[in-house]
C-alpha positions in Angstrom: 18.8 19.7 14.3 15.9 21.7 12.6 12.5 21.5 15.0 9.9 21.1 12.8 9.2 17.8 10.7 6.6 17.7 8.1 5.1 14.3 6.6 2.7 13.2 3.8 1.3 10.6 4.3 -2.2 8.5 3.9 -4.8 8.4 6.0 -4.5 6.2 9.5 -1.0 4.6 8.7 1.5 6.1 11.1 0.5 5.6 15.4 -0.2 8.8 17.0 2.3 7.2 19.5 4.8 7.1 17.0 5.0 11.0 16.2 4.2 11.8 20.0 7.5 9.9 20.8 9.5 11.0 18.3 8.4 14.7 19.0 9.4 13.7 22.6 12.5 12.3 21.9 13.7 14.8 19.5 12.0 18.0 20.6 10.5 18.1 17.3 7.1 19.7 16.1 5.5 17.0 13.6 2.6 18.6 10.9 1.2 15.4 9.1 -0.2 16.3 5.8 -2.5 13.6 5.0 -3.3 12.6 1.1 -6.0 10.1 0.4 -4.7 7.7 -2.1 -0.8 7.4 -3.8 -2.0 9.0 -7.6 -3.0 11.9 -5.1 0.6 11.6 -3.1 2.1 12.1 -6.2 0.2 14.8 -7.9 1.0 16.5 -4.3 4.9 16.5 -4.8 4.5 17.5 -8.2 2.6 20.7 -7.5 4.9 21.6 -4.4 5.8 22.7 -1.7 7.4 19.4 -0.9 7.0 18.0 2.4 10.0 16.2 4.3 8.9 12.5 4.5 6.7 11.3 2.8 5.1 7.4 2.2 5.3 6.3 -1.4 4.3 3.0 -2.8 7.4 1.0 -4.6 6.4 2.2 -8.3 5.8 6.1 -7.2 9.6 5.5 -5.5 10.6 5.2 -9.5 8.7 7.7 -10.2 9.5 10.4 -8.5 13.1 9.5 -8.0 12.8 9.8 -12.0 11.9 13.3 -11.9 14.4 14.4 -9.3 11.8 15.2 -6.4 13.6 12.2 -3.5 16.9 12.8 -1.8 19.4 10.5 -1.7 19.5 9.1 1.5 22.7 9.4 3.5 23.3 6.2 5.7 25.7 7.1 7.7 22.9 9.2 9.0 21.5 5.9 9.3 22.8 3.6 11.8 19.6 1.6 12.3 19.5 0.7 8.5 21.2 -3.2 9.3 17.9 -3.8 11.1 15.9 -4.3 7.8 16.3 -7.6 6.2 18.8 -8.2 3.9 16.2 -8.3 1.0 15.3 -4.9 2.1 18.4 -3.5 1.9 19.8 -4.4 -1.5 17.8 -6.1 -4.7 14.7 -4.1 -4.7 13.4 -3.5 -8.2 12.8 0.1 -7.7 15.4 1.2 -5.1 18.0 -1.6 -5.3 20.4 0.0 -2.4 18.6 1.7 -0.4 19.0 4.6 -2.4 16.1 7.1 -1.7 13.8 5.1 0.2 13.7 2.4 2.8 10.7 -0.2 3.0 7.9 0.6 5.6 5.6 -1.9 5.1 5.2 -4.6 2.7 1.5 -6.5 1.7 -0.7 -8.0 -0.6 -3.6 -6.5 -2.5 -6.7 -8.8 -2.4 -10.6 -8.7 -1.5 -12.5 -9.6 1.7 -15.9 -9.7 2.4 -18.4 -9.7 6.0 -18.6 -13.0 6.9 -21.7 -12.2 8.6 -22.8 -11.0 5.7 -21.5 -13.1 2.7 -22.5 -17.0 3.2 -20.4 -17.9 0.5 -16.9 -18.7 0.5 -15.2 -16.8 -2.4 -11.1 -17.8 -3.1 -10.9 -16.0 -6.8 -11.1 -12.5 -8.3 -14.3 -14.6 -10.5 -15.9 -15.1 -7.1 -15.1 -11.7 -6.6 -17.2 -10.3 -9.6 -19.8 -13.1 -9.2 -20.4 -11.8 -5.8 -20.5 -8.3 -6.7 -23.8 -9.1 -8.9 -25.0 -10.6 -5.5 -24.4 -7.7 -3.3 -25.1 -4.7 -5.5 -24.2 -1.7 -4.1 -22.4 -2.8 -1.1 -19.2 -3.5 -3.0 -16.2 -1.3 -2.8 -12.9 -1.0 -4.8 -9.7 0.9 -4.6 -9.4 4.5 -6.1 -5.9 3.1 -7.4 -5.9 2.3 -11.4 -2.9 -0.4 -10.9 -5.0 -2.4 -8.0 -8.2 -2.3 -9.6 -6.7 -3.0 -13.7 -4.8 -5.5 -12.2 -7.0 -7.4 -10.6 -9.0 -7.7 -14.0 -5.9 -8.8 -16.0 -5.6 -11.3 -13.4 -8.9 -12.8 -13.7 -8.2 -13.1 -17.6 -5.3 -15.4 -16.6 -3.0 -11.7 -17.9 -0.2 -10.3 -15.7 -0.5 -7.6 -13.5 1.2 -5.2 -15.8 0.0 -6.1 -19.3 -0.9 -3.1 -21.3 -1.6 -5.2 -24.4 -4.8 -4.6 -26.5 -6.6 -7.8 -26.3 -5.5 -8.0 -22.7 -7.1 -4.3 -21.8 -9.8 -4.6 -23.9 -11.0 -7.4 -22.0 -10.0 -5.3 -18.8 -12.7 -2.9 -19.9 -15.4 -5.0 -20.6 -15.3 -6.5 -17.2 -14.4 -3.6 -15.2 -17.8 -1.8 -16.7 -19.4 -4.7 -15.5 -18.3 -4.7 -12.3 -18.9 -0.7 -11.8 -22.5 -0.6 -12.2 -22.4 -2.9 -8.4 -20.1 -0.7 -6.7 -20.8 1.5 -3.8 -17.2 3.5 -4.3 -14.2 3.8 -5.7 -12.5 4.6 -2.0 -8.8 4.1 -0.7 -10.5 5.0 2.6 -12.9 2.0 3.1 -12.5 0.6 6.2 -15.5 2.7 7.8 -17.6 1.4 5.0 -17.1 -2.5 6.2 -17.0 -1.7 10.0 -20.0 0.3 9.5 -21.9 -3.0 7.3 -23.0 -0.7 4.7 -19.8 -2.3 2.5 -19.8 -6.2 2.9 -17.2 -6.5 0.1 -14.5 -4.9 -0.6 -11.3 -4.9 -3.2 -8.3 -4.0 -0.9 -5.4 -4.4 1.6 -4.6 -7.3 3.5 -3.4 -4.9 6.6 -6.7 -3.1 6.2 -8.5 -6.6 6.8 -6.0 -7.2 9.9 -7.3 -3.5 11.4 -11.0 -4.4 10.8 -10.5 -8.2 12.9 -8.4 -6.2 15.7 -11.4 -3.9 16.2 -13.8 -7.0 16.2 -15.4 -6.4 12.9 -16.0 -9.9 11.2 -14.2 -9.6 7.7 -12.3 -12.6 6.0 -9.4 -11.9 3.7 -8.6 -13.4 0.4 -5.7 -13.7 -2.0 -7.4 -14.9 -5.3 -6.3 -18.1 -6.7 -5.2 -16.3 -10.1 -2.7 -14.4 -8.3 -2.6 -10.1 -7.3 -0.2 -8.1 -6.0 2.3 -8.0 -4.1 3.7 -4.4 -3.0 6.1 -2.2 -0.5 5.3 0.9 0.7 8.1 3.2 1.5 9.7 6.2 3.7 11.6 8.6 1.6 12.8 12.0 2.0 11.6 14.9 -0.4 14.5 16.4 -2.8 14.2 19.8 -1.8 13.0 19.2 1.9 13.3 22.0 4.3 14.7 19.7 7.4 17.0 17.2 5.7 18.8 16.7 9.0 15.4 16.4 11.0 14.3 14.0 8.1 16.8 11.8 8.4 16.3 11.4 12.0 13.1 10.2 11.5 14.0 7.9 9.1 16.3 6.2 11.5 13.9 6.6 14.3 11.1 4.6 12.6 13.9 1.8 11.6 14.5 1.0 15.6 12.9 -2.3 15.7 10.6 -1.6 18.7 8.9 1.6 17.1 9.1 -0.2 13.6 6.7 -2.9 16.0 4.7 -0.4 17.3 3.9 0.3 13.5 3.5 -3.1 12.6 0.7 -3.6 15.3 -0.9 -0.8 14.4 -1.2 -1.1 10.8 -1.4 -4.4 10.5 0.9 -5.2 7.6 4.2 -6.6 7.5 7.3 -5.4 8.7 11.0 -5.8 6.3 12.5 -5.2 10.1 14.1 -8.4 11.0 14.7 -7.5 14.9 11.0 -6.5 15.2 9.8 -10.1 14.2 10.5 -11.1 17.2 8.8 -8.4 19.0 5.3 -9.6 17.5 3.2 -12.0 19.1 2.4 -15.5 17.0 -1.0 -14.7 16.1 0.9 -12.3 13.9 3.9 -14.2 13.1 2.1 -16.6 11.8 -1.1 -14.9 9.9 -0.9 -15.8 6.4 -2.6 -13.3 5.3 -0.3 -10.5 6.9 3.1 -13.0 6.4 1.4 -15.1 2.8 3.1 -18.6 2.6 6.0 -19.8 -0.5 2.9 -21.1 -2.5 0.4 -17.9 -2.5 4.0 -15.6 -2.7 5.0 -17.3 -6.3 1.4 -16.1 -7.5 2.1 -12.3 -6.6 3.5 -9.8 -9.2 4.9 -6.9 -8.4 3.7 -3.6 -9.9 6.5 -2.7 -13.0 7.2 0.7 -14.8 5.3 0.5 -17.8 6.2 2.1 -21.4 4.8 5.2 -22.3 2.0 3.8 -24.8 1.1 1.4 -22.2 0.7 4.1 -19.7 -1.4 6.0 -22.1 -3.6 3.2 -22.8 -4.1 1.8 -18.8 -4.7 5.9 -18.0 -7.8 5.9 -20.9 -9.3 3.1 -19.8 -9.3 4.1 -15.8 -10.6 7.2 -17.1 -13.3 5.6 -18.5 -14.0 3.3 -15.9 -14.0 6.3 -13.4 -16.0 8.7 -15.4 
């Protein structure tokens, strides 16, 4: 086995104890390359050198496996792989057998707010903007066109992935509304609320989780209209330089006690089955990490989208960032 591993990744969302173990374990040197946002993970394997492993979201999974740049996994390298539950393992829209990726975490996109700060008790992406007006300049979003045009279609009673005119146009109008409150577009924005310069904030229901586990008072929300629902992924590079070390990993991470050390940590979900059980309740049975029947029939998943309406989602987050 080779002895060096290299991973891209985002920031804060793999333990330290993970990659100290591993390198224990396996005599292996880890380098962790560490990308702020998925556009910028994907403009990262495009420009080269690949890494080894790297952390996609579901619909960068299509599209780099579209342009050749994932390996296709070899399970019998794999042994761990029955862990996952069986809807992890075969039916996923953008991987449906395990192909070139296997699920690392899976979560909700959302809002949450101080509730120190915010006296109100928002429940809908209208609440969202209304509050926004309130607390000008302490409002953050994600730097991630899907999350943030979505959550706008949503409002408008659109789906998550509509790329129609009427449906963007309307997109637009309240998205350059709601950008003259922000503080920052920012995939990073944890600091911001555990700091109280943010007190609302457009983001990740694992990223809430973190902020309660480090005592900072922030409530999370999955509007009434509906949002996202999403998977984030481990996946091997095409043209990786330690395949066989790679694939190690891979397995490593799917053992269901590290795949609970990751799940504390991080604070989202787990699509290991074994590791469940390795959780304490509080966690179990957190809706907002493990969302009940009635909030999951709300949630879309993000969908590959024709090229036109690519084109037109890309011109108006341009706008909305410029």
């Amino acid at each position: 086995m080779e002895t060096q591993l290299a991973l891209l990744i985002w920031p804060d969302y793999i333990n330290p104890k993970t990659l100290a173990q591993f390198e224990k374990e396996f005599g292996v040197r880890a380098i962790l390359e560490i990308v702020p946002s998925a556009v910028e993970l994907v403009e990262r394997m495009r420009a080269g050198p690949a890494p080894d492993v790297l952390v996609p979201p579901d619909y960068a999974v299509r599209e780099l496996n579209a342009e050749g740049r994932l390996m296709a996994l070899e399970h019998s390298q794999l042994p761990n792989l029955p862990y996952l539950e069986p809807r992890f393992r075969a039916g996923r829209a953008h991987d449906p057998d395990c192909r070139v990726s296997i699920v690392k975490d899976w979560g909700t996109t959302g809002f949450m707010y101080r509730s120190d700060v915010v006296s109100e008790s928002p429940q809908s992406w209208a609440d969202f903007w209304s509050l926004a007006e309130k607390y000008s300049g302490r409002v953050t979003v994600l730097d991630s066109p899907g999350e943030v045009i979505g959550a706008a279609l949503k409002m408008r009673g659109h789906s998550y992935n509509a790329t129609g005119a009427e449906a963007l146009a309307q997109a637009r109008a309240d998205l350059l509304k709601l950008k003259q409150h922000l503080l920052a577009f920012d995939t990073n924005y944890r600091p911001l609320l555990a700091s109280g310069v943010a007190c609302l904030a457009l983001g990740w229901n694992g990223d809430a989780a973190a902020l309660n586990a480090q005592g900072v008072p922030v409530h999370y929300v999955v509007p009434s209209e509906g949002s996202q629902i999403w998977e984030d992924d481990w996946a091997i590079a095409a043209n990786a330089s330690h395949p066989e070390t790679a694939h190690a990993f891979l397995n490593f991470v799917l053992r269901p006690d590290v795949a609970a050390q990751e799940a504390r940590y991080t604070g989202y979900a787990t699509g290991n089955s074994a590791t469940l059980l390795m959780l304490d309740e509080a966690a179990r049975n957190n809706p907002s990490i493990y969302p009940p029947a009635e909030v999951l029939q709300k949630l879309e998943s993000g969908m590959p989208l024709d090229d036109g309406g690519n084109q037109r989602r890309e011109l108006l987050w341009k706008e909305v960032r410029s």
